[in-house]
The first five atom37 places (N, CA, C, CB, O) and aatype in JSON, in Angstrom:
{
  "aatype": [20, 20, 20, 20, 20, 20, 20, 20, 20, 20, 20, 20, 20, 20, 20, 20, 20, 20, 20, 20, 20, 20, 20, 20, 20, 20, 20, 20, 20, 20, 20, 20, 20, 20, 20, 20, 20, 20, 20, 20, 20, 20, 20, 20, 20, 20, 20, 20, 20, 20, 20, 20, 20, 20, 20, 20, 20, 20, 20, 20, 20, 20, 20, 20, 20, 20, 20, 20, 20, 20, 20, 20, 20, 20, 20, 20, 20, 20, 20, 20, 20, 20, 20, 20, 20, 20, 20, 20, 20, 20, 20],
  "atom_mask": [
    [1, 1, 1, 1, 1],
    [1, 1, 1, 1, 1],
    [1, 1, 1, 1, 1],
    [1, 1, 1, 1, 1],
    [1, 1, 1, 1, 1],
    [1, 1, 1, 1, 1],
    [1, 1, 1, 1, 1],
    [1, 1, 1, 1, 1],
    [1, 1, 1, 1, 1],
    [1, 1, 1, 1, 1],
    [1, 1, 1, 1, 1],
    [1, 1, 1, 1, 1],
    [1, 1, 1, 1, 1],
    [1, 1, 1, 1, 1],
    [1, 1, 1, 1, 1],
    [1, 1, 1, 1, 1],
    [1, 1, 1, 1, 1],
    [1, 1, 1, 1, 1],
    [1, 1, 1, 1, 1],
    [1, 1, 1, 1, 1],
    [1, 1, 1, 1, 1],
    [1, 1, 1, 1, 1],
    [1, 1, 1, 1, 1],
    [1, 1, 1, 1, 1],
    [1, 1, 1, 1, 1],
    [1, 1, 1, 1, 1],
    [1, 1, 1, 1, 1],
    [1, 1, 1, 1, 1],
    [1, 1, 1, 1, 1],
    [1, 1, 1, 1, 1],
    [1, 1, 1, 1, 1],
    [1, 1, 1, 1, 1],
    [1, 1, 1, 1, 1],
    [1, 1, 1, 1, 1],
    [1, 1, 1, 1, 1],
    [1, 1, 1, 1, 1],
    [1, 1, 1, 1, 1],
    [1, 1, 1, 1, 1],
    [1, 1, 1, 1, 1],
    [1, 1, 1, 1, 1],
    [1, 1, 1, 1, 1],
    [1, 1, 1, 1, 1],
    [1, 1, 1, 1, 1],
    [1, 1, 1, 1, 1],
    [1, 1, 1, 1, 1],
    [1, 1, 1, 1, 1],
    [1, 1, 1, 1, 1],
    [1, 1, 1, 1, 1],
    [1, 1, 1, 1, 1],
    [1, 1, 1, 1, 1],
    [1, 1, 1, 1, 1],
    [1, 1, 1, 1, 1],
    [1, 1, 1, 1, 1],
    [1, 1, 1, 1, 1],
    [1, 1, 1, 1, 1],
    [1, 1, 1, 1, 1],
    [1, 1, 1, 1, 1],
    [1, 1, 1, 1, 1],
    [1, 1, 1, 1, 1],
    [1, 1, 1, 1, 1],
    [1, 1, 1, 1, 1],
    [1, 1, 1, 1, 1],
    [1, 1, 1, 1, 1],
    [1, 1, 1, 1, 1],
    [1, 1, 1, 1, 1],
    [1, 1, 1, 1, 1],
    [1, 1, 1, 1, 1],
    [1, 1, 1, 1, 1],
    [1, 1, 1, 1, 1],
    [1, 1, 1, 1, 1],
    [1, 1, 1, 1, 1],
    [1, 1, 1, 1, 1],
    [1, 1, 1, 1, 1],
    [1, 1, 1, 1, 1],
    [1, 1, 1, 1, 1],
    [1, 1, 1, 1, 1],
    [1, 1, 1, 1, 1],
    [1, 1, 1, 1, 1],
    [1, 1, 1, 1, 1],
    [1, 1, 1, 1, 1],
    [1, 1, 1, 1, 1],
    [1, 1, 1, 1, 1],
    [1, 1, 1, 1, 1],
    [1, 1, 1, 1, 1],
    [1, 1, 1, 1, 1],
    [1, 1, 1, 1, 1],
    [1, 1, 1, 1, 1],
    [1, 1, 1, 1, 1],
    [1, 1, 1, 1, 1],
    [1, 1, 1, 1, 1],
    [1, 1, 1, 1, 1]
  ],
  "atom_positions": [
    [[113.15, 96.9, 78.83], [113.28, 98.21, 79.42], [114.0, 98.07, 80.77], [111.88, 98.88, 79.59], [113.38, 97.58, 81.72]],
    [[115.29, 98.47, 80.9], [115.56, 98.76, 82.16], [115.27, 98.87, 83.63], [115.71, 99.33, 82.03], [114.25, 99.57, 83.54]],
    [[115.4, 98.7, 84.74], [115.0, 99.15, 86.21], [115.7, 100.74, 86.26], [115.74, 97.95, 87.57], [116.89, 100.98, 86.07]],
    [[114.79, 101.57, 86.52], [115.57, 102.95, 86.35], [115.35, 103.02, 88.02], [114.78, 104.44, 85.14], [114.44, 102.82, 88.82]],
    [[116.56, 103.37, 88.03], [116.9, 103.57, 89.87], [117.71, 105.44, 89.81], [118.67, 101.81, 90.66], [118.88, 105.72, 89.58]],
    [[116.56, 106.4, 90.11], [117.11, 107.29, 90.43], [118.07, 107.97, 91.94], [116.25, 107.73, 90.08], [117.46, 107.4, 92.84]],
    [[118.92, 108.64, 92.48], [119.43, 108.64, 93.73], [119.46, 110.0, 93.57], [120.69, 107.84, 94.13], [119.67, 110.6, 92.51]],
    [[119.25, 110.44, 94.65], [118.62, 112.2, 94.74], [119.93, 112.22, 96.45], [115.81, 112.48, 95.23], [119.97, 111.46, 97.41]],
    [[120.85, 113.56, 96.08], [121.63, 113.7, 97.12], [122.05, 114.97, 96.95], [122.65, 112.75, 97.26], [121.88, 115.61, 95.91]],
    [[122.67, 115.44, 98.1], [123.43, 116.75, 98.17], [124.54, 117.29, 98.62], [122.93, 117.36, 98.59], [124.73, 118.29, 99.31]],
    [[125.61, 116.16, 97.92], [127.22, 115.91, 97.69], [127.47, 115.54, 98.91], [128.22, 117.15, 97.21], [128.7, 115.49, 98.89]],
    [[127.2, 115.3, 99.77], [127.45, 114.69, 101.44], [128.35, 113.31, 101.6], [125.82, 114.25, 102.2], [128.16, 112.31, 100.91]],
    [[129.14, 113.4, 102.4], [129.43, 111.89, 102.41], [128.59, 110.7, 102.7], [130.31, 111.73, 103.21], [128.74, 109.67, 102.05]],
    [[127.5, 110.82, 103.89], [126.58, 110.25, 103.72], [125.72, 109.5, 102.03], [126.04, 111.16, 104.4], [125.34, 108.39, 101.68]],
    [[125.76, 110.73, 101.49], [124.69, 110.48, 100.52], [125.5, 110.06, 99.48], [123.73, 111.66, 100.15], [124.85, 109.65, 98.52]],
    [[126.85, 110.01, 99.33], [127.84, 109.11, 98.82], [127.8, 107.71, 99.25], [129.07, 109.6, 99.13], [127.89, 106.65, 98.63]],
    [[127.65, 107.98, 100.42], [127.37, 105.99, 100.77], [126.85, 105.49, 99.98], [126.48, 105.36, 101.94], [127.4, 104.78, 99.15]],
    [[125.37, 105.8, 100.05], [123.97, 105.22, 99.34], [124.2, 105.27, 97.9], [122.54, 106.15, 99.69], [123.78, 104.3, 97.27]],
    [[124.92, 106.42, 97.1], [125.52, 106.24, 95.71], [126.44, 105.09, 95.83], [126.31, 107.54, 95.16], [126.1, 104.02, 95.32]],
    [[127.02, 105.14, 96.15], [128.3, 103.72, 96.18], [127.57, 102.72, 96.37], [129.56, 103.61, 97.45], [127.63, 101.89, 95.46]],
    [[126.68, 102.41, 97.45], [126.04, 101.39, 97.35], [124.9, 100.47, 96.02], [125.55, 101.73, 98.33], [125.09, 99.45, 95.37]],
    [[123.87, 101.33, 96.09], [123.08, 101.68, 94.71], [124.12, 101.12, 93.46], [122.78, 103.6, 94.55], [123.92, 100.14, 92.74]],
    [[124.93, 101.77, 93.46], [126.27, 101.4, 91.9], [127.09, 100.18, 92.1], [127.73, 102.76, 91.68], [127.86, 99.72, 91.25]],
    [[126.8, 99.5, 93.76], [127.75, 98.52, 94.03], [126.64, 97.22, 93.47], [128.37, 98.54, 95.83], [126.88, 96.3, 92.68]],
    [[125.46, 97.51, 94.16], [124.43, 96.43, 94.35], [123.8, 96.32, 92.35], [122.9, 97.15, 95.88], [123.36, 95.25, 91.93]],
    [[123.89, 97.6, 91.42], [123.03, 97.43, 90.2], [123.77, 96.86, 89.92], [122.52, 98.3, 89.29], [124.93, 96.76, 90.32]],
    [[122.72, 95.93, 88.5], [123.1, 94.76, 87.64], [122.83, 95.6, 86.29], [122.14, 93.21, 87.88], [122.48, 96.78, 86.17]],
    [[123.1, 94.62, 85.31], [123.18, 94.87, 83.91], [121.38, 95.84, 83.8], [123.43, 93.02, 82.85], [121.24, 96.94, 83.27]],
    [[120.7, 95.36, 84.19], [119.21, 95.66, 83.93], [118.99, 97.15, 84.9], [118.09, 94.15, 84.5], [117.84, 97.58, 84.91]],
    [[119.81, 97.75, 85.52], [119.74, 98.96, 86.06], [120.13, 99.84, 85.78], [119.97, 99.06, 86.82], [121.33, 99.78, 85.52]],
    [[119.63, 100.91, 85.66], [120.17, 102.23, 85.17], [120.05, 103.06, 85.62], [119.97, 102.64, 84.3], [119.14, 103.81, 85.26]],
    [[121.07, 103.45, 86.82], [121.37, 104.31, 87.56], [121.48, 105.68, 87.04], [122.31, 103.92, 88.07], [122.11, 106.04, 86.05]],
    [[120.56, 106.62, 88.14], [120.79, 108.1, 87.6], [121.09, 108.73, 89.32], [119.08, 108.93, 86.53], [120.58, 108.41, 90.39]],
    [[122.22, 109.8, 88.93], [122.09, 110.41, 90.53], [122.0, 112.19, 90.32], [123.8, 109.89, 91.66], [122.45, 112.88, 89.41]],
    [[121.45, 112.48, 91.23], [120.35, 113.96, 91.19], [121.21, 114.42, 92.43], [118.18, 113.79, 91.53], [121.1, 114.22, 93.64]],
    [[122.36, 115.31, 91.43], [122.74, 116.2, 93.6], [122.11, 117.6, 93.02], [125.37, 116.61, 94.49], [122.23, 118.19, 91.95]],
    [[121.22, 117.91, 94.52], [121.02, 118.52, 94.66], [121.52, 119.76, 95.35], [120.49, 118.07, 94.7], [120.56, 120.52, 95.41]],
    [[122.29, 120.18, 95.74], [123.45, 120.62, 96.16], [122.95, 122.0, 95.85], [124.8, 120.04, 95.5], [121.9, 122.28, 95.28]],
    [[123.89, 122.86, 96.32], [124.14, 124.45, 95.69], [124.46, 124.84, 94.45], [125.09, 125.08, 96.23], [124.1, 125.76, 93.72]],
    [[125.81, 123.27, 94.3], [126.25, 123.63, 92.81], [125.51, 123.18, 91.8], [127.51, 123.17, 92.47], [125.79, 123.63, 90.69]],
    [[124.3, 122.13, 91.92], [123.38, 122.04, 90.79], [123.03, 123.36, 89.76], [122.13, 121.61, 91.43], [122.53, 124.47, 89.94]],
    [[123.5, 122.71, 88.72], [123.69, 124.05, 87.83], [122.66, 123.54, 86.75], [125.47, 124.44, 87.17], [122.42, 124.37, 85.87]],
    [[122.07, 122.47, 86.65], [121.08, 121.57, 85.27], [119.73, 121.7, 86.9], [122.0, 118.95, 84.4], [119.97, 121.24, 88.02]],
    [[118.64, 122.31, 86.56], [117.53, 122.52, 86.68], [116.83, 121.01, 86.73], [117.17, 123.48, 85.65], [115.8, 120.77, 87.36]],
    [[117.34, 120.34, 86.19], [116.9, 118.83, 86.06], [116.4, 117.98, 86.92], [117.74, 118.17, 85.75], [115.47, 117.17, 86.88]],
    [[117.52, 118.45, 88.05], [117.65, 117.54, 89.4], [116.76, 118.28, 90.2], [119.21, 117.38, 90.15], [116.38, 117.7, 91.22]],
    [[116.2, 119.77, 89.94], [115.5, 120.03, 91.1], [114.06, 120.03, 90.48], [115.97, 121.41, 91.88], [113.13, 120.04, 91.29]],
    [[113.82, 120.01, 89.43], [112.31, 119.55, 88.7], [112.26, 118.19, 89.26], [112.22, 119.51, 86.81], [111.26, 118.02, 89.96]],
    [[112.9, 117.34, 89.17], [112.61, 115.66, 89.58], [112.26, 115.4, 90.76], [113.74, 114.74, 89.48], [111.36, 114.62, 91.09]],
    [[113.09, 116.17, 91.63], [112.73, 116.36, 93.43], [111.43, 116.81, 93.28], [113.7, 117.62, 94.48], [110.59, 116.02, 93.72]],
    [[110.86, 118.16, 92.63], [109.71, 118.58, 92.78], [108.52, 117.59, 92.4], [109.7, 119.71, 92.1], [107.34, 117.53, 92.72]],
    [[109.41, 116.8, 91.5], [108.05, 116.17, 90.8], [107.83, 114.8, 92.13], [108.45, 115.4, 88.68], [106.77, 114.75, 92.75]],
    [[108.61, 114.12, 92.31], [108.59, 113.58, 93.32], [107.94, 113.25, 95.22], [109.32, 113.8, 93.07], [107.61, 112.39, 96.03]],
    [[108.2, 115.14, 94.89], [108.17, 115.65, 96.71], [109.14, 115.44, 97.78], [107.09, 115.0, 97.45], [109.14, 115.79, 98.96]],
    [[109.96, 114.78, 97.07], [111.41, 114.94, 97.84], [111.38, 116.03, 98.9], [112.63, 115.37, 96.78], [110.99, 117.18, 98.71]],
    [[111.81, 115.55, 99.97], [111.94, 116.69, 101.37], [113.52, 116.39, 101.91], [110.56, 116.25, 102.94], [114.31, 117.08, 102.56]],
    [[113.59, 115.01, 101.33], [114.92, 114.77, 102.45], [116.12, 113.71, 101.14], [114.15, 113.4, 104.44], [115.87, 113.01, 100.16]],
    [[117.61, 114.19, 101.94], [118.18, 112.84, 101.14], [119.33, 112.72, 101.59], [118.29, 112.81, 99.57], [119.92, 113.62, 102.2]],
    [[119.95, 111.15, 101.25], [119.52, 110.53, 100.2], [118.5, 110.21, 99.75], [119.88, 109.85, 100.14], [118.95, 109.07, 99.83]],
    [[117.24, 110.03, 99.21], [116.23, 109.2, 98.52], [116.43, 108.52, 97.42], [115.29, 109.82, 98.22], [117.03, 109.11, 96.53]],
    [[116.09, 107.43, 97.24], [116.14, 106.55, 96.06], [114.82, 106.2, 95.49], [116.81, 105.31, 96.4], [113.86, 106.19, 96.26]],
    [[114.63, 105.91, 94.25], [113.67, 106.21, 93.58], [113.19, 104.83, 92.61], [114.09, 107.48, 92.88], [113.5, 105.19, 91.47]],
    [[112.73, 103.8, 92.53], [112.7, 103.1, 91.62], [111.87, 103.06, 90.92], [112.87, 102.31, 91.82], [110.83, 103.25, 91.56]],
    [[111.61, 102.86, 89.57], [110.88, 102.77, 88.5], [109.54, 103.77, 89.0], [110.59, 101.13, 88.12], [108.33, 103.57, 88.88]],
    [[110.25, 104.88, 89.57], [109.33, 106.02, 89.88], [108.5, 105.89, 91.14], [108.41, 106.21, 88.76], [107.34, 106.3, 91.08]],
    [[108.94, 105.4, 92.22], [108.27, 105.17, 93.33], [109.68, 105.24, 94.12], [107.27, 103.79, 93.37], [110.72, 104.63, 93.86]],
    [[109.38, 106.28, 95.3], [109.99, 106.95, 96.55], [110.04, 105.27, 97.49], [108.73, 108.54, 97.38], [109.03, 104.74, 97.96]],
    [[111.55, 104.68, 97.58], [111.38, 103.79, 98.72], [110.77, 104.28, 100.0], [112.6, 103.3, 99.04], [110.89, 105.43, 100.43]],
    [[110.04, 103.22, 100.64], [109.76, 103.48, 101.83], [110.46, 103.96, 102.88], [109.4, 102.71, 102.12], [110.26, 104.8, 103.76]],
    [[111.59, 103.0, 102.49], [112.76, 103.47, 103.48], [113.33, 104.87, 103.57], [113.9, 102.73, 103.19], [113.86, 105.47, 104.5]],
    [[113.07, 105.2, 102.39], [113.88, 106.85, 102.12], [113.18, 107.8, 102.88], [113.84, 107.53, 100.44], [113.67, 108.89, 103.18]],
    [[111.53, 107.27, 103.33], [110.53, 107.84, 104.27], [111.09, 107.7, 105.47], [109.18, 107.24, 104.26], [110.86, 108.75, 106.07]],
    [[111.73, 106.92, 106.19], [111.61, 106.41, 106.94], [113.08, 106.29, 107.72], [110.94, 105.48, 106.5], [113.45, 105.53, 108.62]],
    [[113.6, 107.12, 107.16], [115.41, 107.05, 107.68], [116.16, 106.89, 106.78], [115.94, 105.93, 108.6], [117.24, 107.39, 107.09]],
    [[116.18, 106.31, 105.48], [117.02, 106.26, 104.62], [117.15, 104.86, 104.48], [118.13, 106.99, 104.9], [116.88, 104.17, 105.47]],
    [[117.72, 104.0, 102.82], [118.07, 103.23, 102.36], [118.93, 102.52, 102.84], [118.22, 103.51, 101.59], [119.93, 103.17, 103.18]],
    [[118.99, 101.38, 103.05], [119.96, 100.1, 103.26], [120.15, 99.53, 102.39], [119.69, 99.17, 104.01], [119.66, 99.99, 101.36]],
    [[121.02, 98.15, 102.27], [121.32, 97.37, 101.45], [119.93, 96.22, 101.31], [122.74, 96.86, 101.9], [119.61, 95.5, 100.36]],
    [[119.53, 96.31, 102.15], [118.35, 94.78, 102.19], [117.14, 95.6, 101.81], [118.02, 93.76, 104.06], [116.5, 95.08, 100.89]],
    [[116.59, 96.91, 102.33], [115.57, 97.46, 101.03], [116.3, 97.84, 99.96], [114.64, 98.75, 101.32], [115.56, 97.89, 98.98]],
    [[117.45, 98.15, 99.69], [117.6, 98.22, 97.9], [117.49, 97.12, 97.27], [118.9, 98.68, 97.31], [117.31, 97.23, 96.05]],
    [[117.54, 96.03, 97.74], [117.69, 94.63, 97.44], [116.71, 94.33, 97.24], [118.19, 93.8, 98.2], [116.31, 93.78, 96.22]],
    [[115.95, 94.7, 98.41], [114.32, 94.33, 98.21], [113.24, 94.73, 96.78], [113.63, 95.14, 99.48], [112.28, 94.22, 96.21]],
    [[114.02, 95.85, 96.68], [113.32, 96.51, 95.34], [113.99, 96.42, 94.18], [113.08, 97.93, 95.42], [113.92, 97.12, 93.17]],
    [[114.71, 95.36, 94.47], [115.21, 94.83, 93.36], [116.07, 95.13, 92.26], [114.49, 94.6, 92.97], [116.08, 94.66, 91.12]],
    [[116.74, 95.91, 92.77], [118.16, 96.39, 92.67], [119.53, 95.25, 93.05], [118.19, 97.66, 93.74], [120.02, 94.76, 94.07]],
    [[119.84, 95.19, 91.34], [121.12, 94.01, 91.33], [120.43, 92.84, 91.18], [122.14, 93.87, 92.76], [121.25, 91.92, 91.24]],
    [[118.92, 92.28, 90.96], [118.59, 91.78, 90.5], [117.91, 91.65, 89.12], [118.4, 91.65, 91.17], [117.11, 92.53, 88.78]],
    [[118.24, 90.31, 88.04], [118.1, 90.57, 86.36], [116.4, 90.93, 86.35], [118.59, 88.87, 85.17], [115.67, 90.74, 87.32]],
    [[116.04, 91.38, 85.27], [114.52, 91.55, 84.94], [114.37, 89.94, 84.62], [114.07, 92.79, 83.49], [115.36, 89.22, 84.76]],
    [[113.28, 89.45, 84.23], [112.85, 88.15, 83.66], [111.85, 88.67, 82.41], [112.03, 87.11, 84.91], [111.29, 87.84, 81.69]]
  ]
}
């Protein structure tokens, strides 16, 4: 089963970073999903997932269903996506 790494944004360049990054850093075992939340969200999808979540702010990143800390906390880097193991294989 996959590392499901969701990315919750709202078309910003900012929150393009953290997509680029996220898609730079996954490996074969990740499966990136990205949630803009935006105005133009037109699929209901992305804003049920925020809800389900509690999403307040973003970018947020999401792994195997747990809100990084960091995304609490100022937002995602490369060394907590790393940390959570993103771009690294499953065993």
């Amino acid at each position: 089963m996959p590392r499901q790494v969701e990315v919750f944004v709202a078309g910003c360049h900012l929150c393009q970073e953290i997509v680029d990054l996220v898609k730079e850093l996954a490996c074969p075992d990740c499966q990136v999903i990205v949630y803009d939340l935006s105005a133009r969200c037109e699929d209901l999808t992305c804003i049920e997932k925020a809800t389900f979540y509690g999403i307040r702010r973003v970018p947020t990143v999401v792994v195997d269903g747990r809100i990084l800390d960091c995304c609490a906390q100022g937002g995602p880097t490369r060394e907590t996506l790393q940390a959570a193991g993103i771009g690294q294989p499953l065993r």
